[in-house]
N, C-alpha and C positions, 0 to 999 in steps of 0.2 A: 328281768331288766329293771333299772332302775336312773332316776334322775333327780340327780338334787344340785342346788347355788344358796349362797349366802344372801342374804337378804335385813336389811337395818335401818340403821339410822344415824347419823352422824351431824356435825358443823364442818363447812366449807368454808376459808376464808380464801377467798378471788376476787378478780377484777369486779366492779358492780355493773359494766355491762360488755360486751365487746369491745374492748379498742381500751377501755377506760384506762388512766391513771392513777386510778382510786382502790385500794381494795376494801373488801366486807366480807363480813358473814352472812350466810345463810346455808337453808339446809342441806344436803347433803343423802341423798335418798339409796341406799347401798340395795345392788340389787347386780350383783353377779359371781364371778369363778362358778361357772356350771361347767366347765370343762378342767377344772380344775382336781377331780379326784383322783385320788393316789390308786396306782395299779391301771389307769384306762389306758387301752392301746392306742401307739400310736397309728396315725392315720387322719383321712376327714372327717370333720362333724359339722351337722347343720342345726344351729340354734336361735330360738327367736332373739332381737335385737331392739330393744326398749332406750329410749332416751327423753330427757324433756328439758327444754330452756325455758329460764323462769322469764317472768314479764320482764318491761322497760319503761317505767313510767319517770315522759320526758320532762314533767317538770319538778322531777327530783333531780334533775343534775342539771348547772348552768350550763354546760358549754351541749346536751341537747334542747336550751330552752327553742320550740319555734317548731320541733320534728314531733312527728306521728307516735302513740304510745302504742306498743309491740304487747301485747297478752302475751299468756304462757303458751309454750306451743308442746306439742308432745308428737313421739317422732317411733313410728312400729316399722320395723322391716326384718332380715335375717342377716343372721352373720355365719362365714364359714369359716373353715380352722382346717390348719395342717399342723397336726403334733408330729415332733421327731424327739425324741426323748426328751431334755426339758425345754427345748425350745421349739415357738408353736407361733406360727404365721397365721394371720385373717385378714377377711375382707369384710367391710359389712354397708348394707344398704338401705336407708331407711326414708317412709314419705312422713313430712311434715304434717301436722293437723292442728287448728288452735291461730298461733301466733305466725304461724309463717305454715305455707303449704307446699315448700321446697325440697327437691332430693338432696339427702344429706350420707355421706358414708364415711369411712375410714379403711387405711390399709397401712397395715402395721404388724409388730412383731414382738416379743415378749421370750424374755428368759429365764426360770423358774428358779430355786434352790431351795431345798428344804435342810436346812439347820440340824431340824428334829423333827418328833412326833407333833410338835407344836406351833412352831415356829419356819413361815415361808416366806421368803422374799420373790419378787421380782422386778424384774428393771425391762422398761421397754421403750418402743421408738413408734411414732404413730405420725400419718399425714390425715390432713381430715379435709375433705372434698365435699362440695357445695354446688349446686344447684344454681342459676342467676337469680331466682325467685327466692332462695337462700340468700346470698348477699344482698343483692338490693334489699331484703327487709331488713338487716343490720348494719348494711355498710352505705346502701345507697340513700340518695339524698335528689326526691321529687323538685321539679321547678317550685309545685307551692310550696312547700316544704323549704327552700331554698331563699323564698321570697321571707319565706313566716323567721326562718333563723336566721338570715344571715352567712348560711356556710352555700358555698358554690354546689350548684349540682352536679351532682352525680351516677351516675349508671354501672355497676362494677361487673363485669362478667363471670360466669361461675370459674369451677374449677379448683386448686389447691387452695386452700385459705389459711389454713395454721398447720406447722408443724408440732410436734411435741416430743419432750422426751420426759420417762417416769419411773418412780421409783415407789413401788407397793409392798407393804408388810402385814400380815396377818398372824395374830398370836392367839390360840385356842386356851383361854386361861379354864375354860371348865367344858367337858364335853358337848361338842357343837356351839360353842357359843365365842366367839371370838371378838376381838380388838381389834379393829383395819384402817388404817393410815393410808395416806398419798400423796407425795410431791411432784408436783407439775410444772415443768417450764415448758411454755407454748411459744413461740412466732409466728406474728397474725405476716403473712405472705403475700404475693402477687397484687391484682385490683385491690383485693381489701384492705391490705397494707397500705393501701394511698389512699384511702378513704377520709373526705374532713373530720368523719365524725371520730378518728382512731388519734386518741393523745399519747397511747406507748405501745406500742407493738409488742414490746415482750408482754407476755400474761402468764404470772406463775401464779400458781395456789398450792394451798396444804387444807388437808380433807383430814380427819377422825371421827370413828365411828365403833356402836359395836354393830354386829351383824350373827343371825342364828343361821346356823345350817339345817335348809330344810331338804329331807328326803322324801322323793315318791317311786315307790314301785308299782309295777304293774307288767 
């Protein structure tokens, strides 16, 4: 048996924080397709599920002067997968640690093409689900908080938060070592959409990176 995902390094340029109308770079931490190899049957798969939101420090941007700064939070849980030839449904569930201690997951869907030996695309649709301990850390806004900036309080209830839809490409220019790219447009959704602290609702980004294919058998 064996299990391998790509894993690298790349620039993200995104909103610079939730809600923001600003975009930036920063990094871009590549660390998946473990269910991505050629020949796996289709069926379920259960595989760990890693994520992390970088910090928020509020008095780099004016319109959070007065709010609480959010550390980097980092986010472990599982993801599950139904592959049918190249299209592959998940779910995934992950608890916060760090910067926020909220339940975070995703449920979404992905459609594969391989070009070539080389060369694979996919295009997918994702909703992403939050926790209230989730929002309130990025969307909600405490009385002092409230008092310290100026923006009205707010309390957001969990549940859908952003949609997405995405467009991924990977190009193997030398054995196991690959090129990975990503377009992202997200809509920040329900409570958190009316959140004061949210100046554009849309949040797209474009990611680049390379990333090495690592294998382990056992």
């Amino acid at each position: 048996r064996s299990f391998s995902f790509d894993a690298g390094l790349g620039v993200k340029y995104s909103p610079e924080y939730m809600g923001s109308d600003n975009l930036d770079a920063s990094p871009w931490f590549i660390l998946k397709n473990a269910d991505a190899d050629r020949g796996k049957p289709d069926g379920f798969s259960f595989l760990p599920s890693l994520n992390y939101v970088g910090k928020r420090d509020s008095g780099d941007f004016a319109d959070l002067r007065g709010m609480s700064d959010v550390g980097i939070a980092g986010e472990v849980g599982v993801k599950a997968s139904y592959r049918m030839g190249d299209m592959t449904s998940y779910g995934a569930i992950r608890k916060g640690f760090g910067g926020h201690h909220g339940v975070v997951g995703e449920l979404g869907a992905k459609y594969r093409v391989e070009y070539n030996d080389k060369l694979t695309l996919w295009s997918g649709a994702e909703l992403g689900l939050g926790s209230s301990d989730f929002t309130s850390t990025y969307f909600g806004v405490t009385a002092a908080e409230s008092a310290a900036s100026g923006h009205r309080a707010y309390d957001p209830e969990g549940g859908a938060y952003i949609a997405r839809l995405s467009i991924e490409a990977r190009y193997e220019f030398m054995p196991d070592t690959a090129l990975m790219g990503r377009v992202t447009y997200g809509r920040l959704l329900g409570d958190s959409s009316d959140s004061p602290l949210v100046q554009e609702r849309n949040q797209p980004s474009i990611s680049l990176g390379v990333a090495r294919r690592l294998n382990f058998r056992f």
